[in-house]
C-alpha positions as CSV (number, residue, x, y, z in Angstrom):
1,X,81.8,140.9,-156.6
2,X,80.6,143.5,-158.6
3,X,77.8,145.8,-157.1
4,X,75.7,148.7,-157.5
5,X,75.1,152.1,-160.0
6,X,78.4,154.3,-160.2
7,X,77.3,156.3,-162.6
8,X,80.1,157.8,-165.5
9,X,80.7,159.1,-168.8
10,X,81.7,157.4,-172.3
11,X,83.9,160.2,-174.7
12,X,83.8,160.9,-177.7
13,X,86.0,158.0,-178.7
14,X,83.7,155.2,-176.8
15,X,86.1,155.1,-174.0
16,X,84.2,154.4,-171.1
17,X,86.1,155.1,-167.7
18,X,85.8,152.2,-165.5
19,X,84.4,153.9,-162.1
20,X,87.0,153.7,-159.4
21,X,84.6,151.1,-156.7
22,X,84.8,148.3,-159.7
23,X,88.4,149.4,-160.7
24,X,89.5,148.4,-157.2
25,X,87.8,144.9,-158.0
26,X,89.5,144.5,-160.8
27,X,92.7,145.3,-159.8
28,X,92.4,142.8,-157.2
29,X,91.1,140.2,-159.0
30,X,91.4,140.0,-162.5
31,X,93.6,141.2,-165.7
32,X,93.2,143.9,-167.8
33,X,91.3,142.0,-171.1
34,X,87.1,142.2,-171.1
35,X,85.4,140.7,-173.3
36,X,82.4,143.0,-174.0
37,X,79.3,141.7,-175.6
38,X,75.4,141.7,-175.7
39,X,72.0,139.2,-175.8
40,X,69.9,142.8,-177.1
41,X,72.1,145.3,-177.9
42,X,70.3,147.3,-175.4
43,X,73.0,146.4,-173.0
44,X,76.5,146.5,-173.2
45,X,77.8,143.5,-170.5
46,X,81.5,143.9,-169.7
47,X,83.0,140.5,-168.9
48,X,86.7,140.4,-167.2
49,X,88.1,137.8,-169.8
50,X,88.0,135.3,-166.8
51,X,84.3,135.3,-166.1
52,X,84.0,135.0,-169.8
53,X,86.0,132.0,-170.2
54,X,84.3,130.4,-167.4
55,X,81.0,130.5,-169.5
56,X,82.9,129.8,-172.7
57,X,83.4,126.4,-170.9
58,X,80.8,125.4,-170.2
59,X,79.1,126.2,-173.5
60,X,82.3,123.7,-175.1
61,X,80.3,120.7,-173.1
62,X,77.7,121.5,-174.9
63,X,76.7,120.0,-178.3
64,X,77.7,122.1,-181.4
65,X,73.4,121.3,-182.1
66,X,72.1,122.9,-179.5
67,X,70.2,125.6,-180.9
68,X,70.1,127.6,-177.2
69,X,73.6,127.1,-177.7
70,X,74.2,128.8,-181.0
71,X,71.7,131.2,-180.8
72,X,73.4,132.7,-177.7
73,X,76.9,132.3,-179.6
74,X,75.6,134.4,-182.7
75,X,74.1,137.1,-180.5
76,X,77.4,137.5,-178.2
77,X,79.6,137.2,-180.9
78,X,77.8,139.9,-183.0
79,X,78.0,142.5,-180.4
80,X,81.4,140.9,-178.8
81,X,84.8,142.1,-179.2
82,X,88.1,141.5,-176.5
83,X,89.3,144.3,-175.5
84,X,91.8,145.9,-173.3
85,X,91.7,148.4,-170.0
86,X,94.1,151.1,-170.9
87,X,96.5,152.7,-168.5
88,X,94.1,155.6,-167.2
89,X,91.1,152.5,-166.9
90,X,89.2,152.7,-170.1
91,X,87.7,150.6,-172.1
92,X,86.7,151.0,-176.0
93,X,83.2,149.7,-176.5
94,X,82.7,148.3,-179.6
95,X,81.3,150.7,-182.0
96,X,78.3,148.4,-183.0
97,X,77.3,147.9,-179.5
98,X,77.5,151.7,-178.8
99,X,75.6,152.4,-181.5
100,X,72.4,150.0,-180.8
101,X,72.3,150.5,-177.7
102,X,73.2,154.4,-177.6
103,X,75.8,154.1,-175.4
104,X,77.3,157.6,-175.1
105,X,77.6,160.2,-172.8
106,X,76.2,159.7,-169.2
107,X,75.6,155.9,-168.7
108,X,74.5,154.0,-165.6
109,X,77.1,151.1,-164.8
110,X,76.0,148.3,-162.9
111,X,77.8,145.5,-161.0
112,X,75.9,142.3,-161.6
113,X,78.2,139.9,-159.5
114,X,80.6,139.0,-162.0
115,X,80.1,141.4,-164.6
116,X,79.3,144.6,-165.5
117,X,76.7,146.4,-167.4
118,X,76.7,149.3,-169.2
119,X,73.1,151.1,-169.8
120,X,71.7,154.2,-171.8
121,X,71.5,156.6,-168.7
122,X,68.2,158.3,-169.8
123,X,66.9,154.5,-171.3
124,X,67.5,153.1,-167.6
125,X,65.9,155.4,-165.7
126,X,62.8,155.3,-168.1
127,X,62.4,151.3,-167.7
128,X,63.1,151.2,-164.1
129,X,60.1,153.7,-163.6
130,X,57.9,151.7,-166.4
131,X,58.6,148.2,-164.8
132,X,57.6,148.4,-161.6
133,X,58.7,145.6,-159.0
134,X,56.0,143.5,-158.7
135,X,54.4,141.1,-156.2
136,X,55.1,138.5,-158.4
137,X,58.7,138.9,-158.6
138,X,58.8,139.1,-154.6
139,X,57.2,135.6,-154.6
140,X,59.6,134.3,-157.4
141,X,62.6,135.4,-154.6
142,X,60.9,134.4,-151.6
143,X,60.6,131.0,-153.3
144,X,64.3,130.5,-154.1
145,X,65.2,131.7,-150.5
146,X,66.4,135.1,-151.0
């Protein structure tokens, strides 16, 4: 599982180096291909290819007419691209995605169980101060038990 901030730095190039505590997870349990994608192009979500084929199956059950469906399927594919960890753990995020979502330079990386996501340092800090956790979304939790 994939947790917490570790905090790094995208070059020049859009490499961004995958920070050592989720490059030990990865090692252990996955392969080197991510599919990299977003819903807002706000956030870059960094899928190891076998968390993404997991979804992709499930959205095969699903009817080709289900406009959920396709919507999601239009936005992940815009953004999306496979890519590969290089030898020194980098990955290339796509230039589109980097772009919207101004991926560059210091960037907050998050573990969100099985994936990871990639945030505007400055942009994250901002929203985490602006959206305040609220007593609604500690009711929401307590009601599904966690």
């Amino acid at each position: 599982m994939f947790r917490g901030n570790h905090p790094t730095r995208v070059d020049e190039k859009g490499r961004l180096k995958v920070p050592a505590e989720f490059k030990r997870v990865i090692d252990e349990r996955y392969s080197a291909q991510f599919y990299i994608t977003s819903l807002d192009g706000k956030v870059a979500q960094v899928y190891p290819f076998e968390e993404w084929e997991r979804i992709e199956q499930k959205l095969a059950a699903l009817s080709t007419f289900n406009p959920a469906k396709k919507k999601f399927l239009e936005r992940v594919n815009y953004y999306g691209q496979l890519v590969e960890m290089d030898g020194q753990g980098r990955l290339l995020i796509p230039q589109l995605l980097r772009d919207a979502a101004q991926i560059k330079g210091e960037v907050a990386v998050l573990g969100n169980l099985r994936y990871l996501e990639v945030r505007n340092l400055e942009a994250f800090r901002r929203q985490i101060e602006e959206q305040q956790f609220t007593p609604e979304d500690e009711s929401t939790l307590d009601k599904l038990g966690i």
